[in-house]
C-alpha positions as CSV (number, residue, x, y, z in Angstrom):
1,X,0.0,0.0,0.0
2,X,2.5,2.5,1.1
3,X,4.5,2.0,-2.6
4,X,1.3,2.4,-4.5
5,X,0.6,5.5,-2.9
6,X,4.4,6.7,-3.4
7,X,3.7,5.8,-6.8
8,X,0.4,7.9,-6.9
9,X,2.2,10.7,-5.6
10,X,4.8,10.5,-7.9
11,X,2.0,10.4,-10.7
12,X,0.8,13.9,-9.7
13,X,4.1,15.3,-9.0
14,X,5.1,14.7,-12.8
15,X,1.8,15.5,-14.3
16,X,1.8,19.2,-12.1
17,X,5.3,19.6,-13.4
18,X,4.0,18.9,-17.3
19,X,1.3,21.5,-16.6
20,X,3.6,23.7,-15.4
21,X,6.1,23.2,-18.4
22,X,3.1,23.4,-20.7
23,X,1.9,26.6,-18.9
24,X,5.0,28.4,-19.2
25,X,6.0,26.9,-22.8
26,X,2.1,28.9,-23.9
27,X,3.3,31.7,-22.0
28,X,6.4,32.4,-23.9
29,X,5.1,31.8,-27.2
30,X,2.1,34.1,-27.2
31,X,4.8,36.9,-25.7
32,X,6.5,36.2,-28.6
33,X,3.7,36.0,-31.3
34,X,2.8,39.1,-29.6
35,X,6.5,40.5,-30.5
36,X,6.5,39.2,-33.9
37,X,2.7,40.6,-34.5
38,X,4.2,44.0,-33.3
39,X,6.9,44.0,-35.5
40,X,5.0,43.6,-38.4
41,X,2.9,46.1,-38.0
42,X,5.6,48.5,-37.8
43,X,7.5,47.1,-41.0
44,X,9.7,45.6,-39.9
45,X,10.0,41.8,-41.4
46,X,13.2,40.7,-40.2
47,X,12.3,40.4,-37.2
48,X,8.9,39.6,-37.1
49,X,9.8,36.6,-38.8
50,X,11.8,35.6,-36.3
51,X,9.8,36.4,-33.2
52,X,6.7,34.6,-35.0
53,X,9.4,31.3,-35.3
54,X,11.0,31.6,-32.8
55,X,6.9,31.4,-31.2
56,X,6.1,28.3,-33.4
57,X,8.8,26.2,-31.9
58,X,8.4,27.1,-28.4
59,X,4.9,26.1,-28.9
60,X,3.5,25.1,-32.6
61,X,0.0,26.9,-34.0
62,X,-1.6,27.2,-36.9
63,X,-2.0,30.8,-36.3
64,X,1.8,31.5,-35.7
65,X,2.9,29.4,-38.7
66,X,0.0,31.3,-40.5
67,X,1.6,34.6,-39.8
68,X,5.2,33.2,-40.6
69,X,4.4,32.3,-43.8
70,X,2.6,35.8,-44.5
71,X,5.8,37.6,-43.2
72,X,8.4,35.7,-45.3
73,X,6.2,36.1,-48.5
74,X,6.8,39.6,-47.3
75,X,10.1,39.9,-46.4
76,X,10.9,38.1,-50.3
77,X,11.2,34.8,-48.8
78,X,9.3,33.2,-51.4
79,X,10.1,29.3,-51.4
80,X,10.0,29.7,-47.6
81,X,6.5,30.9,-47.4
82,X,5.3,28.3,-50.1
83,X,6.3,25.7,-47.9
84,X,4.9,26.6,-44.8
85,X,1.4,27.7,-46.5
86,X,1.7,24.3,-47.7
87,X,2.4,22.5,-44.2
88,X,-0.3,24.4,-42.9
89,X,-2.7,23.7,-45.2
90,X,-1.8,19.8,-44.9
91,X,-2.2,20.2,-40.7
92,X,-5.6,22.4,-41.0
93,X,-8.7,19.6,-41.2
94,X,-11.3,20.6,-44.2
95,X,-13.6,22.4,-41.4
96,X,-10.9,24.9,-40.6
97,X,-11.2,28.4,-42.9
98,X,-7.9,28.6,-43.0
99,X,-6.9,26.2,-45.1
100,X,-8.7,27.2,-47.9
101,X,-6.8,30.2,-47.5
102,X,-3.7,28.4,-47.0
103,X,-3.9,26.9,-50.1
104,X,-5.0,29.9,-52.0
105,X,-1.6,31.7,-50.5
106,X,0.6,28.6,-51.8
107,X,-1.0,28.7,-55.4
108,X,-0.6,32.4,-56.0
109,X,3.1,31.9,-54.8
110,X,4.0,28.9,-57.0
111,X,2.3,31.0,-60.0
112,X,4.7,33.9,-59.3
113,X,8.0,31.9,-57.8
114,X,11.2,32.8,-60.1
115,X,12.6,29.2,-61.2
116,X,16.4,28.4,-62.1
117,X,17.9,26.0,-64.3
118,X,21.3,25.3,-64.4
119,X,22.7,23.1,-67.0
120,X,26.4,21.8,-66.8
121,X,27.9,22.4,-70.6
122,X,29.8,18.8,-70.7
123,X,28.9,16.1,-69.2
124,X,31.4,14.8,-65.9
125,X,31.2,12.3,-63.2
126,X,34.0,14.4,-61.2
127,X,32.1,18.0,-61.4
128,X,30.0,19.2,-58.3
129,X,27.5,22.0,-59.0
130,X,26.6,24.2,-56.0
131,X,24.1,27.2,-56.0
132,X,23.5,29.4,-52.9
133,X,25.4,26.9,-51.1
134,X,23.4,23.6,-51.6
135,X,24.6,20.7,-54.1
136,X,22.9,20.6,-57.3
137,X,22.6,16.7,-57.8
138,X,21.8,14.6,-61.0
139,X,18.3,14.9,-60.8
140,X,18.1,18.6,-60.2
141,X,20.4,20.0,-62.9
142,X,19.0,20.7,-66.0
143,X,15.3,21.3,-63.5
144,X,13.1,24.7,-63.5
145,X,13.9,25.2,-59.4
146,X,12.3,27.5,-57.6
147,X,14.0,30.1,-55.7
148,X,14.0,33.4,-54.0
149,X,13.8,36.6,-56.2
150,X,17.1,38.2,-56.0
151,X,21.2,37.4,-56.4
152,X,22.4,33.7,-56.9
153,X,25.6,32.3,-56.6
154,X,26.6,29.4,-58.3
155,X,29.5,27.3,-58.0
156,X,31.5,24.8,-60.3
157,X,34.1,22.0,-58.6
158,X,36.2,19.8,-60.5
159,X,39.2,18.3,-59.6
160,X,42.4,19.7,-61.7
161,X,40.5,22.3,-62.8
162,X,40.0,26.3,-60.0
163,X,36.8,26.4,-58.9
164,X,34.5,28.7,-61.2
165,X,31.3,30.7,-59.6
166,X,28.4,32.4,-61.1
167,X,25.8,35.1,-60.2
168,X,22.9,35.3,-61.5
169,X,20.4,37.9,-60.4
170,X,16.3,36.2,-61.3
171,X,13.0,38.4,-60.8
172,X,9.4,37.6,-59.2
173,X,7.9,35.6,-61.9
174,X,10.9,34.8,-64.0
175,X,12.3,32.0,-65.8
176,X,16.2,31.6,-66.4
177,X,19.1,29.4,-67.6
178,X,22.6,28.9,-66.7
179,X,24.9,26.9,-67.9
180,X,28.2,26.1,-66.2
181,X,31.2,24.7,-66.5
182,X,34.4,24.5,-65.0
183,X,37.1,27.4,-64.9
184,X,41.4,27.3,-65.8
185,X,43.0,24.0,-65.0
186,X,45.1,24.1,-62.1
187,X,48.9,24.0,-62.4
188,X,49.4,22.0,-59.5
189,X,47.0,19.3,-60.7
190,X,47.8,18.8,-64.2
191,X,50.8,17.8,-65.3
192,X,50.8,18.3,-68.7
193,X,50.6,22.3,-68.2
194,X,54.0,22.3,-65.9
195,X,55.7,20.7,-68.2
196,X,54.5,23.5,-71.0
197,X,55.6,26.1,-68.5
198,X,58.8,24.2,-67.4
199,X,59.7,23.9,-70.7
200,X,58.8,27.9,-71.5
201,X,61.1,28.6,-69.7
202,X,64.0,26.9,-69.8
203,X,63.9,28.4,-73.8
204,X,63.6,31.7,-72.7
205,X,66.7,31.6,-70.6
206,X,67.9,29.9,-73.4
207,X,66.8,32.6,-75.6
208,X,68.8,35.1,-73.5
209,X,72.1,33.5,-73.5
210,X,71.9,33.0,-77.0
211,X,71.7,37.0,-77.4
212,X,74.2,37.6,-74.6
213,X,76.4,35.3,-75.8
214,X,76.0,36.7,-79.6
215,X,76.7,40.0,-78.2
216,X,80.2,38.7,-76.9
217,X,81.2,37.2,-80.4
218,X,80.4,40.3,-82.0
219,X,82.5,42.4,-79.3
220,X,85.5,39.4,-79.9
221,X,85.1,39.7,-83.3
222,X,85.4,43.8,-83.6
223,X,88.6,43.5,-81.5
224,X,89.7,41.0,-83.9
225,X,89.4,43.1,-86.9
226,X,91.0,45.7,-85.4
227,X,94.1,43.6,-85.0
228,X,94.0,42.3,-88.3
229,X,93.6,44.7,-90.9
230,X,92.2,43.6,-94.7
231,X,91.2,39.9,-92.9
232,X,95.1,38.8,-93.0
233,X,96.3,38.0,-89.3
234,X,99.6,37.5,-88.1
235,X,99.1,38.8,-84.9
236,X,99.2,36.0,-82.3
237,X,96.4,37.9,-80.4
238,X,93.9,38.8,-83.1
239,X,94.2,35.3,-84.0
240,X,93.2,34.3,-80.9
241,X,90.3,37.0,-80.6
242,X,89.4,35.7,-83.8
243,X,89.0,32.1,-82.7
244,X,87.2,33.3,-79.6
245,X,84.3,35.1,-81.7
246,X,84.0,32.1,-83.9
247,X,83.7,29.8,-80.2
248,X,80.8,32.4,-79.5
249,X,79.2,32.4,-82.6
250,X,78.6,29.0,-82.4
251,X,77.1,29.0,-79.0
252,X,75.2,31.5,-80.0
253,X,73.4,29.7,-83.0
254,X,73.4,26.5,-80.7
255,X,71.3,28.5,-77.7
256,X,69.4,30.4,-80.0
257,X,68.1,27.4,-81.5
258,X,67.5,25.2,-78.6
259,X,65.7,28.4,-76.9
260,X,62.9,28.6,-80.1
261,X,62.5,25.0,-80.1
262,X,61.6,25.5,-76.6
263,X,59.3,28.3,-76.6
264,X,57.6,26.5,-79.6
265,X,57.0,23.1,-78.1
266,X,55.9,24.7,-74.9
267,X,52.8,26.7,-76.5
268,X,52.0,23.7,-78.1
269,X,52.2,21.9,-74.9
270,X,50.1,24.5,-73.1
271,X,47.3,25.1,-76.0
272,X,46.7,21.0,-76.0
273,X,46.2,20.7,-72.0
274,X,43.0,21.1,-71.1
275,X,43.7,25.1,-69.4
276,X,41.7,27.1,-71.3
277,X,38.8,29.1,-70.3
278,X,36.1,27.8,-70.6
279,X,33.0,28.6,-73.1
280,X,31.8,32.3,-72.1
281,X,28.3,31.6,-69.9
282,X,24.8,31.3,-71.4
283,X,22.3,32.9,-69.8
284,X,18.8,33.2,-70.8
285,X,15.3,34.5,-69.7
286,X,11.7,34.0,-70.1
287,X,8.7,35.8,-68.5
């Protein structure tokens, strides 16, 4: 007897401390609806919206999530506002006014909801298409999306290749498509491209010594002249000045030639890798 009775009191200990819970958790959410309700009234959206769900999950009501929907169509939160006309209408039983209204809210809002498509321009396993921060998967590229009226940013990941990103900027009621690709490869990544630069420039020093050292056989070859008069020499020392401009004329050519090779084989290199920009953005709209 005496454990079912600590049992009973137990009972009504918990069930007074639920009430109590419950009391307070009604309390604080009509403060709060109260707050957001004020808020709108005076304009301002930003907040109202957040009093009214801040309100809704304290305590959830078809009246608060009723006003939350009508202040982020408001505030230009579009998608948001579709949704939770939509939830409410799905809560609300068909003897509750308000979901007529619900729906009617949601409708007007799908009619009017700007919609993005982005398209990738090649086909790739490896690329990852993000916009506004949320993956674009297989199913939902190439897709009419709906989406808030304003900026858009839209990202393009591949490995080997710098990330790329996009902004688009879509009106109420508007229709657009982007296509996207990757951007420049990246030189760390590919191989192919550090060789082509590698290559550059090893023929441009090469380039450079060649004319440096061209410069010399035509200094040696002036003095050489000058100590050999008519192109007869006899003078041990223009001989040898002679000698040395022929030794520079020859490393000269040799440099000079290397260099161009060089140069040539690494544009070829680096207009073959797979560097270049991609194809300029297309970017349509329809009303």
């Amino acid at each position: 007897m005496r454990g079912k009775a600590l049992f009973a009191i137990g009972i009504i200990v918990c069930s007074a401390t639920a009430a109590r819970a419950d009391e307070r958790a009604s309390v604080d959410a009509e403060m709060l609806f109260r707050e957001g309700r004020h808020a709108a009234d005076m304009g301002n959206f930003a907040l109202a919206c957040e009093k009214f769900e801040a309100s809704h999950k304290v305590q959830p009501a078809p009246g608060t999530l009723l006003n939350l929907a009508d202040c982020e169509e408001s505030r230009g939160q579009l998608t948001r506002a579709w949704h939770d006309f939509l939830a409410l209408a799905d809560a609300l039983p068909e003897t509750d006014e308000r979901k007529a209204v619900a729906l009617e809210r949601a409708r007007t809002l799908e009619r009017s909801m700007p919609r993005l498509r982005v398209r990738l321009a090649r086909a790739s396993f490896d690329a990852r298409v993000f916009r506004d921060g949320i993956e674009l998967g297989e199913m939902t590229l190439g897709v009419a999306l709906p989406v808030d009226p304003g900026h858009h940013n839209v990202i393009v990941k591949e490995p080997g290749f710098n990330e790329r990103s996009y902004t688009v900027v879509v009106k109420r009621g508007e229709e657009r498509d982007l296509q996207v690709e990757h951007g420049i490869a990246s030189h760390g990544s590919d191989p192919k491209r550090a060789i082509g630069w590698t290559l550059g420039g090893i023929g441009a020093a090469s380039l450079a010594a060649g004319a440096i050292t061209g410069v010399f056989a035509l200094t040696a070859l002036s003095a050489s002249n000058a100590q050999c008069p008519g192109g007869k020499c006899t003078d041990p020392k223009g001989v040898a000045q002679h000698d040395q401009a022929r030794d520079f004329a020859i490393a000269s050519d040799i440099l000079l030639g290397v260099g161009a090779a060089l140069v040539v084989t690494s544009i070829v290199v680096l207009v073959t890798s797979h560097g270049k920009r991609s194809v300029p953005t297309s970017l349509t709209a329809r009303f």
